[in-house]
Rosetta silent file (secondary structure, phi, psi, omega in degrees, C-alpha in Angstrom):
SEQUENCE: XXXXXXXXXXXXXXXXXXXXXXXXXXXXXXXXXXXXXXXXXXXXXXXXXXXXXXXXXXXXXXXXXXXXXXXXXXXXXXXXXXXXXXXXXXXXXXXXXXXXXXXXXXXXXXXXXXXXXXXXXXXXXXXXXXXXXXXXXXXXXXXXXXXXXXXXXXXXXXXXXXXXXXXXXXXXXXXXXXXXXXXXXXXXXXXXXXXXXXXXXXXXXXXXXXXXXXXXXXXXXXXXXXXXXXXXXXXXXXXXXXXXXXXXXXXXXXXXXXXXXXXXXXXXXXXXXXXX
SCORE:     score description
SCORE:     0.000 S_00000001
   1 L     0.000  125.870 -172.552   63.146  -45.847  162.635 S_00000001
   2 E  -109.861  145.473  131.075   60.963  -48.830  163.758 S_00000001
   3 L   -46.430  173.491  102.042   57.548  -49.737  161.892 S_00000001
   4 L   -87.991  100.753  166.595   54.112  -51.246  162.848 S_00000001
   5 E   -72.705  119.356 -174.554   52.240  -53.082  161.110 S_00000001
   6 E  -136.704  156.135  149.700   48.191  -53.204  161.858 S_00000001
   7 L  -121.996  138.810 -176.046   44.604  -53.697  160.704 S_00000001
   8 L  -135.671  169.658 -143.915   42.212  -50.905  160.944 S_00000001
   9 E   -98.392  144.061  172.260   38.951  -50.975  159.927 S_00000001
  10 L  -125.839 -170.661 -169.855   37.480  -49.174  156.426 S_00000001
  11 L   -74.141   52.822 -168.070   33.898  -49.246  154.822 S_00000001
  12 L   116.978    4.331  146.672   33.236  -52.442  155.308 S_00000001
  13 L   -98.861  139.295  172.227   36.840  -53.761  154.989 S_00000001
  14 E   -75.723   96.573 -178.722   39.793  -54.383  156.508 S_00000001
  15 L   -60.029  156.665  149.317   43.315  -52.427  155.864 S_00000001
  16 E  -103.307  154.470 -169.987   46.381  -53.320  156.308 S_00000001
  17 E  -146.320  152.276  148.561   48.522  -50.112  157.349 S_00000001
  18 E  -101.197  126.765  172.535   52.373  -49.598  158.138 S_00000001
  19 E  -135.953  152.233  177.012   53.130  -46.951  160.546 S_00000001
  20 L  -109.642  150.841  168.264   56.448  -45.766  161.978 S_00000001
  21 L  -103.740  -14.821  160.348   56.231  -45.530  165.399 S_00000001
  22 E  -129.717  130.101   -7.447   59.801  -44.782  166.400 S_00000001
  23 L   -74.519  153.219 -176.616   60.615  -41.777  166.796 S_00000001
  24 L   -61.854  135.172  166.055   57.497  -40.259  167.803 S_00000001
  25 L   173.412  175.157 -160.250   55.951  -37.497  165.557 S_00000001
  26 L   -52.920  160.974  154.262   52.553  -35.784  163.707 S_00000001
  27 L   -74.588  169.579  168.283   51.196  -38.441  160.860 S_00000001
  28 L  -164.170   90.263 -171.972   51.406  -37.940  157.991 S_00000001
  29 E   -82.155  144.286 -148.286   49.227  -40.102  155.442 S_00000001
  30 E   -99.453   51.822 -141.618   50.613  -42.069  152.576 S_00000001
  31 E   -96.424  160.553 -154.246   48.906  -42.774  149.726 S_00000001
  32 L  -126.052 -178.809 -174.634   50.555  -45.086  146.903 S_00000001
  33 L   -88.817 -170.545  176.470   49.361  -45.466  143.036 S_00000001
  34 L   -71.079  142.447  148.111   47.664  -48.183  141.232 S_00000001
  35 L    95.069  -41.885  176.197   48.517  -52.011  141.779 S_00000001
  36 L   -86.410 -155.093 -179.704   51.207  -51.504  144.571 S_00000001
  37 L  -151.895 -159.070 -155.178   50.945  -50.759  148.220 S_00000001
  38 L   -86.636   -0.878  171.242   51.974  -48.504  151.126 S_00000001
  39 H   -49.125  -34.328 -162.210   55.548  -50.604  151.317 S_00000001
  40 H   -61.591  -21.683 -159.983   56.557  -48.330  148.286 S_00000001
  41 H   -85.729  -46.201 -165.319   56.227  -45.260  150.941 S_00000001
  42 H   -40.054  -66.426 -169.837   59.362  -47.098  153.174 S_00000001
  43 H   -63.241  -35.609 -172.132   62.266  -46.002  152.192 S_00000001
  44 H   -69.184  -18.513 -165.630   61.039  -42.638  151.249 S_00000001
  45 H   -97.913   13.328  149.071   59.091  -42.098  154.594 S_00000001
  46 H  -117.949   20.585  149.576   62.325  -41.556  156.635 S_00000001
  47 L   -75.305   22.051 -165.207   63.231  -38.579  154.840 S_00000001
  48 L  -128.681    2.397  172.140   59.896  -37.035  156.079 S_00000001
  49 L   -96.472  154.126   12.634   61.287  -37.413  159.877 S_00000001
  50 L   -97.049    5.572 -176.476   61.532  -35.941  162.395 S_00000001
  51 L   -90.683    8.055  153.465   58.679  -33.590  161.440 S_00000001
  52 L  -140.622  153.625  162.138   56.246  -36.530  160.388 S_00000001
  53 L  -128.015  133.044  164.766   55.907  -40.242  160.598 S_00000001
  54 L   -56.962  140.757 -178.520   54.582  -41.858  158.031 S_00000001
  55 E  -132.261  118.859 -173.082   51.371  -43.582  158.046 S_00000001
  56 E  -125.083  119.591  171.140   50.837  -46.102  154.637 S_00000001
  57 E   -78.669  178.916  142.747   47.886  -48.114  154.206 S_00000001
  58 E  -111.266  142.016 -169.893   47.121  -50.676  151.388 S_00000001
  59 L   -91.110  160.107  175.622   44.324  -49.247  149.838 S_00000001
  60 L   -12.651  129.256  151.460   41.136  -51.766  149.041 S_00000001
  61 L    82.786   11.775 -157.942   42.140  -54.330  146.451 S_00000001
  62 L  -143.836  160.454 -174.554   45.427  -53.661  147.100 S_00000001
  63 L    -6.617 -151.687 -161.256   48.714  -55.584  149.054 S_00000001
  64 L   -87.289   49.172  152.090   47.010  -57.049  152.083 S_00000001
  65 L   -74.570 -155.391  164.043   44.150  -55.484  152.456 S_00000001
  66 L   -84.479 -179.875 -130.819   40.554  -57.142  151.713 S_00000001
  67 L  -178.876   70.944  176.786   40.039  -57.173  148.149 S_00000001
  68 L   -69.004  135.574  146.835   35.915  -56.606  147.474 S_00000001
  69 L    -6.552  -52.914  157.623   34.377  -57.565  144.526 S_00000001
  70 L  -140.406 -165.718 -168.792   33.750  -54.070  143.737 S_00000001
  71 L   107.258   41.314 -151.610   34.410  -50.828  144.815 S_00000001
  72 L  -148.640   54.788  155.511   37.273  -49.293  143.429 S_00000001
  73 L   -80.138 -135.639  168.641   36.279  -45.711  142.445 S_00000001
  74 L  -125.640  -16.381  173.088   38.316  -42.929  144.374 S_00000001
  75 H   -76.687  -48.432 -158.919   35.354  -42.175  146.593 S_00000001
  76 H   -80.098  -16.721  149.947   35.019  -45.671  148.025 S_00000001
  77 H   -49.089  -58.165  179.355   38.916  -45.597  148.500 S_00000001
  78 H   -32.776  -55.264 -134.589   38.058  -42.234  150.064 S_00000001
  79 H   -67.351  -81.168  173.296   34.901  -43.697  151.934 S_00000001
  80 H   -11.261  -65.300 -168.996   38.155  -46.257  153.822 S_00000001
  81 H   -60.757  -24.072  175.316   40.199  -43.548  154.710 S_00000001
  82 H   -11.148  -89.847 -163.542   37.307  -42.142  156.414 S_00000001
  83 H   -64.519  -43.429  171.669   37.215  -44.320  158.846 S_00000001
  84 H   -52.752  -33.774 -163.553   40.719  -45.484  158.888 S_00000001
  85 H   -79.935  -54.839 -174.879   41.758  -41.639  159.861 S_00000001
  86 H   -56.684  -70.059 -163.237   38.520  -41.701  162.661 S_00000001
  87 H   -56.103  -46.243 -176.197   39.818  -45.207  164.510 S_00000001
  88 H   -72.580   -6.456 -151.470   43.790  -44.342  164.276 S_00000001
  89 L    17.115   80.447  144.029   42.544  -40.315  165.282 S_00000001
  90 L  -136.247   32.372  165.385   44.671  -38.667  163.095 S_00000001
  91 L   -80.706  154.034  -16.447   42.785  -36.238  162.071 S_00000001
  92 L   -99.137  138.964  177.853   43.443  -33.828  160.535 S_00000001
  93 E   -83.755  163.519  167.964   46.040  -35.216  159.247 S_00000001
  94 L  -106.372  105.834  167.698   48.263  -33.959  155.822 S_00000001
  95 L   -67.507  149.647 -159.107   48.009  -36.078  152.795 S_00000001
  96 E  -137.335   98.839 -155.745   50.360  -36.743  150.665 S_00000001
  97 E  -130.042  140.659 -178.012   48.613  -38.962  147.438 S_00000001
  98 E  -113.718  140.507  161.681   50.868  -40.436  144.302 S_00000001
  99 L    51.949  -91.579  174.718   48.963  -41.153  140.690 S_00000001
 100 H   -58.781  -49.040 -146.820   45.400  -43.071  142.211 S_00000001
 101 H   -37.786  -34.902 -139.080   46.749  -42.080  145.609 S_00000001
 102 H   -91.519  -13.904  153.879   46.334  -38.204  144.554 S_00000001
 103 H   -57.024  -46.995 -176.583   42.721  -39.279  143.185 S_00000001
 104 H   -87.908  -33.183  139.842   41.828  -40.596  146.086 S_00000001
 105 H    -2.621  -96.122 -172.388   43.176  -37.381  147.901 S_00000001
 106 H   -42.580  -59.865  167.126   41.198  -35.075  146.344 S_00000001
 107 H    -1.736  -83.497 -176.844   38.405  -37.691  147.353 S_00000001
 108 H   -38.692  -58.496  175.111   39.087  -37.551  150.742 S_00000001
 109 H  -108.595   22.416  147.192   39.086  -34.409  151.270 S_00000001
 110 H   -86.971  -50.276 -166.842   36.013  -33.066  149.209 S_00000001
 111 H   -64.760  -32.911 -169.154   33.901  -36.078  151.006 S_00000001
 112 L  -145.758  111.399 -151.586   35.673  -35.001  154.420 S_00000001
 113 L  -117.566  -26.526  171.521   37.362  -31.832  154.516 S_00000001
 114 L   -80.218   18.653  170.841   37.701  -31.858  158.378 S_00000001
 115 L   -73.769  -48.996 -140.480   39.791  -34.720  157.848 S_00000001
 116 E  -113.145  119.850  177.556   42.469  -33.361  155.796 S_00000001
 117 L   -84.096  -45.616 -167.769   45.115  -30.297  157.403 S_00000001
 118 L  -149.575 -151.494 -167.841   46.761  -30.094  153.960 S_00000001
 119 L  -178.160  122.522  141.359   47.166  -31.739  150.383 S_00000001
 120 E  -110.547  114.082 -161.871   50.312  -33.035  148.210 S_00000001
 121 E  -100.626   60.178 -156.316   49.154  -34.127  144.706 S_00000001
 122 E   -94.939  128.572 -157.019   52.332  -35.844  143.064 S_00000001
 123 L   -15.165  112.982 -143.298   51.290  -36.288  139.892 S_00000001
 124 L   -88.503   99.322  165.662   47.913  -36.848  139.516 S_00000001
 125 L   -24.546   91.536  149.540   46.303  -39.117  136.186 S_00000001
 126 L  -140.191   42.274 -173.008   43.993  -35.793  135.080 S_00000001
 127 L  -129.821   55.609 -151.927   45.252  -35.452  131.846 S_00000001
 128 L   -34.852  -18.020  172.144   43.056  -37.221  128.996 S_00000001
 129 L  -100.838   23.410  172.328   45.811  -36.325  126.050 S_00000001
 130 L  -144.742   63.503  176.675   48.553  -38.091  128.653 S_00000001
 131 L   -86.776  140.602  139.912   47.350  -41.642  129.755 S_00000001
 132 L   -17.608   59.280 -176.624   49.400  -44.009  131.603 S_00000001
 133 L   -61.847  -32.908 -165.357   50.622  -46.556  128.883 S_00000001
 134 H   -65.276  -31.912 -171.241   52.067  -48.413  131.629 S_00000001
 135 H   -96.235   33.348  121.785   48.600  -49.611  133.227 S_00000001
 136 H   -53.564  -68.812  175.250   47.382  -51.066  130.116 S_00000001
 137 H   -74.004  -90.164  175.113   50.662  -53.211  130.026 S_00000001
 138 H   -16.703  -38.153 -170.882   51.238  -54.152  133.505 S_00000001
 139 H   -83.076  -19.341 -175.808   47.972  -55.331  133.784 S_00000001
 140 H  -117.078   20.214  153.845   47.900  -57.919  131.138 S_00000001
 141 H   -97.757   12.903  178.695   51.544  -59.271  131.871 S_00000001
 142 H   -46.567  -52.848  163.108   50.363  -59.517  135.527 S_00000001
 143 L   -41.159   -8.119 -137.713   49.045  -62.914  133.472 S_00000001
 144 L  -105.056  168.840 -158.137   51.535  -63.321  131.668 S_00000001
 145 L   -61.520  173.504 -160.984   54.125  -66.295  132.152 S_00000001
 146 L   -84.497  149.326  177.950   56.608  -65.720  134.985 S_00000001
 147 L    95.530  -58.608 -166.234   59.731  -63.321  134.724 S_00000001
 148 H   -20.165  -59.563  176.308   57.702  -61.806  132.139 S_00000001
 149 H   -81.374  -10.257 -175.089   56.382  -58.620  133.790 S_00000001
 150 H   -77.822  -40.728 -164.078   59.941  -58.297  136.012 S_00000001
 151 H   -66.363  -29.863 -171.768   61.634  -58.118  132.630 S_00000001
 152 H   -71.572  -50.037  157.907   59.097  -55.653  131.479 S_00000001
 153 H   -90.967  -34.232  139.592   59.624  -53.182  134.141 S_00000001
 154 H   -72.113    3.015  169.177   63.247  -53.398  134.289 S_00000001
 155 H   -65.927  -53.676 -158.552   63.615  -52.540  130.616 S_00000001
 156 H   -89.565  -32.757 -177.292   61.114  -49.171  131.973 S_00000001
 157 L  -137.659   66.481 -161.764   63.234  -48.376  134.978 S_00000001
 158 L   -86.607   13.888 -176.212   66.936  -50.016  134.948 S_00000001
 159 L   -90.257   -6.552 -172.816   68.582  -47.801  137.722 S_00000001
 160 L   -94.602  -24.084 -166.300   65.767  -49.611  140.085 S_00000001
 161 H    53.171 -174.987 -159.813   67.390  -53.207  139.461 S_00000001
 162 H   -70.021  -21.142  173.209   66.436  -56.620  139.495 S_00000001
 163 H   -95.865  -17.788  163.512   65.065  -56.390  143.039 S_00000001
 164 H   -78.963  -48.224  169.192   62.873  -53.497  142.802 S_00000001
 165 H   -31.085  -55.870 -177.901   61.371  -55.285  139.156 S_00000001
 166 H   -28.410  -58.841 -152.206   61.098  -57.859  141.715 S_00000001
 167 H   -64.058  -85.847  163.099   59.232  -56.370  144.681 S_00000001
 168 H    14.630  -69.000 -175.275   56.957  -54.002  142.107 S_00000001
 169 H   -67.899  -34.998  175.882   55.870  -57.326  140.017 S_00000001
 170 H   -53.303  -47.784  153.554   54.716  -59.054  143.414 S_00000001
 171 H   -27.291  -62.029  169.237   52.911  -56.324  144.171 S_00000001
 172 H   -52.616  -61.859  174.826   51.395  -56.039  140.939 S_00000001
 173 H   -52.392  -26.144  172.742   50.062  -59.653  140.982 S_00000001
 174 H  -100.917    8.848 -171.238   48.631  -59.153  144.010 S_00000001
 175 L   -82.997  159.044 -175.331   46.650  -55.981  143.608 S_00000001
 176 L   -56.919  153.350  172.263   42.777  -56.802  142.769 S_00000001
 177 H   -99.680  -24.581  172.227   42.008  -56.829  138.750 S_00000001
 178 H   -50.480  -34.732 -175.467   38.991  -55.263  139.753 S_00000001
 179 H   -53.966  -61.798  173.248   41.240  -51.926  141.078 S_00000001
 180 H   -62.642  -41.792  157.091   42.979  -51.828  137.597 S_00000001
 181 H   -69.221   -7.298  167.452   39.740  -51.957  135.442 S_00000001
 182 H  -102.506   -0.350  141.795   38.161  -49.556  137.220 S_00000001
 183 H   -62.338  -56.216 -169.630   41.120  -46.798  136.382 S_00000001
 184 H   -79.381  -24.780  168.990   41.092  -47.986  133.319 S_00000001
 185 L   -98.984   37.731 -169.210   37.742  -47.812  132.015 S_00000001
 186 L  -150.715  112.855 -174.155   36.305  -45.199  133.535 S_00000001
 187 L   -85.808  106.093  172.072   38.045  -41.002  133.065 S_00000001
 188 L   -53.631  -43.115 -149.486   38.441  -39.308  136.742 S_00000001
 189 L   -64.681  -43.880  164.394   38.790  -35.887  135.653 S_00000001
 190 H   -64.535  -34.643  162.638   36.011  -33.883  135.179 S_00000001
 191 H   -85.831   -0.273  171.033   35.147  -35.171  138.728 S_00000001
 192 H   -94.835  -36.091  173.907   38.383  -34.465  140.251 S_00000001
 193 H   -57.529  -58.842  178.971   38.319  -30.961  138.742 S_00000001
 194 H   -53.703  -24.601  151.600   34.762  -30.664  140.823 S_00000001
 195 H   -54.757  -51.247  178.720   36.449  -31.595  143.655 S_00000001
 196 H   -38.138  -58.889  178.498   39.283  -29.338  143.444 S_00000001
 197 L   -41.515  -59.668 -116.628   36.213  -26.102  142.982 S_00000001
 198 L  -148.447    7.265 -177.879   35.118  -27.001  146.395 S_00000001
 199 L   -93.699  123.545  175.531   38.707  -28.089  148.314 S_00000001
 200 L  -111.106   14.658 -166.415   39.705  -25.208  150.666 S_00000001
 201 L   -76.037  172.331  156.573   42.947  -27.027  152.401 S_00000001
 202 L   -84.558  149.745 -143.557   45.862  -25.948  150.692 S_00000001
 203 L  -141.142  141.559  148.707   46.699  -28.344  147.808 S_00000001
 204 L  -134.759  128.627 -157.026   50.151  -28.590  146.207 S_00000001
 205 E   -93.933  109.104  171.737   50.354  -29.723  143.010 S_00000001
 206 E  -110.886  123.176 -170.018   53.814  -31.560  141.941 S_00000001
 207 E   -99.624  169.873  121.843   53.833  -32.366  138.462 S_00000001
 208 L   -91.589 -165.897 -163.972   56.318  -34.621  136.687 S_00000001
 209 L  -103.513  105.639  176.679   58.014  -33.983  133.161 S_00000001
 210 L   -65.427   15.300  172.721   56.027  -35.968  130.669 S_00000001
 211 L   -95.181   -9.962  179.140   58.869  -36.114  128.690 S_00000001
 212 L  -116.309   53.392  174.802   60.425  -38.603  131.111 S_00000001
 213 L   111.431  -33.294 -125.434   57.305  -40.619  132.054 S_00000001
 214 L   -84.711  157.964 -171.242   55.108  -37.862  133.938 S_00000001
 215 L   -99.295  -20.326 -164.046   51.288  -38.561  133.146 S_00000001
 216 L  -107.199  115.558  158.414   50.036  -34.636  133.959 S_00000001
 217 L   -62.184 -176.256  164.493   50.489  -32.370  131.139 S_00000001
 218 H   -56.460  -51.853 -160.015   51.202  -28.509  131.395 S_00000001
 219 H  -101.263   12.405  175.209   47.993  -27.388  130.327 S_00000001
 220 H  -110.237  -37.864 -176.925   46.189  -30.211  132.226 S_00000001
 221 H   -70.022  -65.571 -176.769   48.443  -29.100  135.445 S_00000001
 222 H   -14.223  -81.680  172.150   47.595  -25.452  134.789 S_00000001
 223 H   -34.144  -58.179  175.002   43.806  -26.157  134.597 S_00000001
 224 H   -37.962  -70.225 -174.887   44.184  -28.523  137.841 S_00000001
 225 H   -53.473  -29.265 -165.184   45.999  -25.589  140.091 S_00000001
 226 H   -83.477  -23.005  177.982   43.164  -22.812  138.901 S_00000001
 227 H   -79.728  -31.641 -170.466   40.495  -25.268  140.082 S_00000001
 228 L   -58.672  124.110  162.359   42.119  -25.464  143.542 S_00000001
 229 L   -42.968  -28.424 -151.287   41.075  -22.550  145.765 S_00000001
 230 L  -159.234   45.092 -155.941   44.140  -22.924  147.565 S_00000001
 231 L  -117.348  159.441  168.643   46.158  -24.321  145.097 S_00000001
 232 L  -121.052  140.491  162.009   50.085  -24.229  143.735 S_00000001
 233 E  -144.116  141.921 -177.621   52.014  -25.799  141.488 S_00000001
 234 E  -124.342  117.519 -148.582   55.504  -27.237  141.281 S_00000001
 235 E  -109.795  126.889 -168.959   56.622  -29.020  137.967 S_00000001
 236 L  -100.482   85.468 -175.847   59.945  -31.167  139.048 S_00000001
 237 L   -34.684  143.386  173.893   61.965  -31.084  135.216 S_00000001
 238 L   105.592  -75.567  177.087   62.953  -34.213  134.567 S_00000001
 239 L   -37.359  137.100  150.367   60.823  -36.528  137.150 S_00000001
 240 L   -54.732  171.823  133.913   59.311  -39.422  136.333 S_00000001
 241 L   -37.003  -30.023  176.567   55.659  -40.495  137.480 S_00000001
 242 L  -130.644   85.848 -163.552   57.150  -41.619  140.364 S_00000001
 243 H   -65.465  -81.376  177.098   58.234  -38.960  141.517 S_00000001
 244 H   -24.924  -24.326  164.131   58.998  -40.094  144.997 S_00000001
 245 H  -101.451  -41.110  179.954   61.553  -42.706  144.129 S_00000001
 246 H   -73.727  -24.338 -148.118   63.184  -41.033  141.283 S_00000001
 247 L  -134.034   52.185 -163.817   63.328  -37.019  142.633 S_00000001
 248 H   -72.302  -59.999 -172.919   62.711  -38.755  146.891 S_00000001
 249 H   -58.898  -15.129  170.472   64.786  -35.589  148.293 S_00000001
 250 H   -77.164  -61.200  172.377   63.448  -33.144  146.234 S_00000001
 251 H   -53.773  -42.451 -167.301   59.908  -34.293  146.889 S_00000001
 252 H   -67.538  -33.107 -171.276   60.512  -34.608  150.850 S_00000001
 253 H   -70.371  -57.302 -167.547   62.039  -31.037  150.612 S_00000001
 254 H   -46.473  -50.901  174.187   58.628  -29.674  148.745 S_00000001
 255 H   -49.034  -56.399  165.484   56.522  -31.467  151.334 S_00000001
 256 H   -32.898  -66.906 -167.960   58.712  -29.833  154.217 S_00000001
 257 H   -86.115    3.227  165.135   57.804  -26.456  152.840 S_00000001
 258 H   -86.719  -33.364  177.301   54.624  -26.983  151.883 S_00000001
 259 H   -64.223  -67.569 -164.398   53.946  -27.897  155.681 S_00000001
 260 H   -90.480   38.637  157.366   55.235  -25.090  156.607 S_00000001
 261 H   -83.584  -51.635 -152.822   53.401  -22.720  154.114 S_00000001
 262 H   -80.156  -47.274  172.370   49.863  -24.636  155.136 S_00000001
 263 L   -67.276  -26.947 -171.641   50.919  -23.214  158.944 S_00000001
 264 L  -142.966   66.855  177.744   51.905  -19.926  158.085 S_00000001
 265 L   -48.012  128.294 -177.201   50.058  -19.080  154.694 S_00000001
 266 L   -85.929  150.193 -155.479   51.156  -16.278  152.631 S_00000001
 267 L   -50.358  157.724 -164.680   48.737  -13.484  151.565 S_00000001
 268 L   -62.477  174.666  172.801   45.633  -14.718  149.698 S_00000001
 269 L    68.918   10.916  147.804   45.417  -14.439  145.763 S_00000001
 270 L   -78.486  153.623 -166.935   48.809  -16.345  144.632 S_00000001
 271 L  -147.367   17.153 -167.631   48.556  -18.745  142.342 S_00000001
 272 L   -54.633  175.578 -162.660   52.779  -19.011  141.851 S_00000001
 273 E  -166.100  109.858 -156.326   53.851  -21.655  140.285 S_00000001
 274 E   -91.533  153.775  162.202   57.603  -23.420  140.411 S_00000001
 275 E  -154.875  161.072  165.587   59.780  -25.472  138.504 S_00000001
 276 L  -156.945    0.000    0.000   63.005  -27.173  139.383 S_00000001
């Protein structure tokens, strides 16, 4: 599997994107959570060959992209992808968005729906009686003397080791502080539910198990899938929030079969709903 590395242009900004380019196949767009960037997508994005190669941006404010002053809703992430999707033509492409990413998803393709061929939502911050404790804390030891935050997230994940604390806290330090205050003070949900009401792609919803990290409750997932027109949901027991590195083969299988579900749809008026 070979990479690329490029800049392509967004709404008034510059991206940086990873793409693989060997072996040849459809995109598939990446989107990562708050504070990191589309590196986090590598290892996981050759289990998604040979039917897609990954395509991972850093979104605004985020590993080396520009960094704006402002700007950091999920539409003005959205607003990027736009354009990034238009110059690279890979529309429409199938998204695949983690925590922000799956905010800025839903974004995308309410603002641009002839954009998006499908929708993977791994678990999505919509759950106001499940916040994130982690982006509260990451964000103020990004300040905080050195080692500090590595020690802090290898306490929170210690099967990742000392070089994933590593990579993760670089990452962290370099994402925008604007990106993280504007997740934190401001509740997506009621406007991601109006997006959902008006998203006709098919949307799959992967929750994780808030008892081991996951941010989307049951009855917050529930509520999510009923707004989708064309929506599902599959709750992975167990998973963390980041669900792609803890559950990567599980997720890559769900993706597989979600692809081919979005090609060959099964009759209208399911609403099924999975667990594993």
């Amino acid at each position: 599997m070979r990479w690329q590395e490029l800049s392509a242009p967004g709404h008034g900004v510059q991206l940086h994107v990873r793409r693989v380019v060997e072996p040849a196949a459809p995109p598939i767009l990446l989107l990562h959570g708050l504070g990191v960037g589309g590196a986090v997508w590598q290892a996981f994005a050759r289990r998604l060959l040979p039917e897609h190669a990954a395509v991972a941006p850093d979104l605004r404010g985020h590993g080396q992209s520009d960094a704006p002053p402002d700007g950091y809703t999920p539409r003005d992430y959205a607003l990027d992808l736009a354009e990034l999707i238009t110059a690279l033509e890979l529309a429409p492409v199938p998204v695949v968005g983690h925590s922000l990413g799956a905010l800025v998803a839903l974004a995308l393709a309410d603002l641009r729906p002839e954009l998006v061929r499908w929708l993977v939502l791994l678990d999505p911050p919509l759950d106001r009686a499940n916040r994130n404790s982690e982006v509260p804390r990451v964000y103020t030891l990004r300040h905080a003397n050195a080692g500090e935050l590595e020690r802090y997230l290898l306490e929170r994940n210690p099967s990742g080791g000392e070089l994933l604390a590593t990579i993760l806290a670089d990452l962290f330090r370099q994402a925008a502080d604007q990106a993280f205050e504007a997740l934190r003070q401001h509740d997506h949900t009621e406007e991601a539910l109006q997006q959902a009401r008006r998203i006709q792609q098919p949307c799959l919803v992967v929750q994780a198990d808030p008892r081991t990290g996951g941010v989307l409750g049951d009855a917050a997932a529930q509520r999510l899938v009923q707004a989708l027109p064309n929506g599902e949901l599959h709750k992975i027991e167990g998973g963390t929030h980041a669900l792609h590195a803890s559950h990567a083969a599980q997720v890559a299988e769900l993706i597989r079969s979600w692809d081919t579900r979005a090609r060959h749809p099964p009759d209208p008026g399911s609403k099924a709903g999975g667990a594993s």
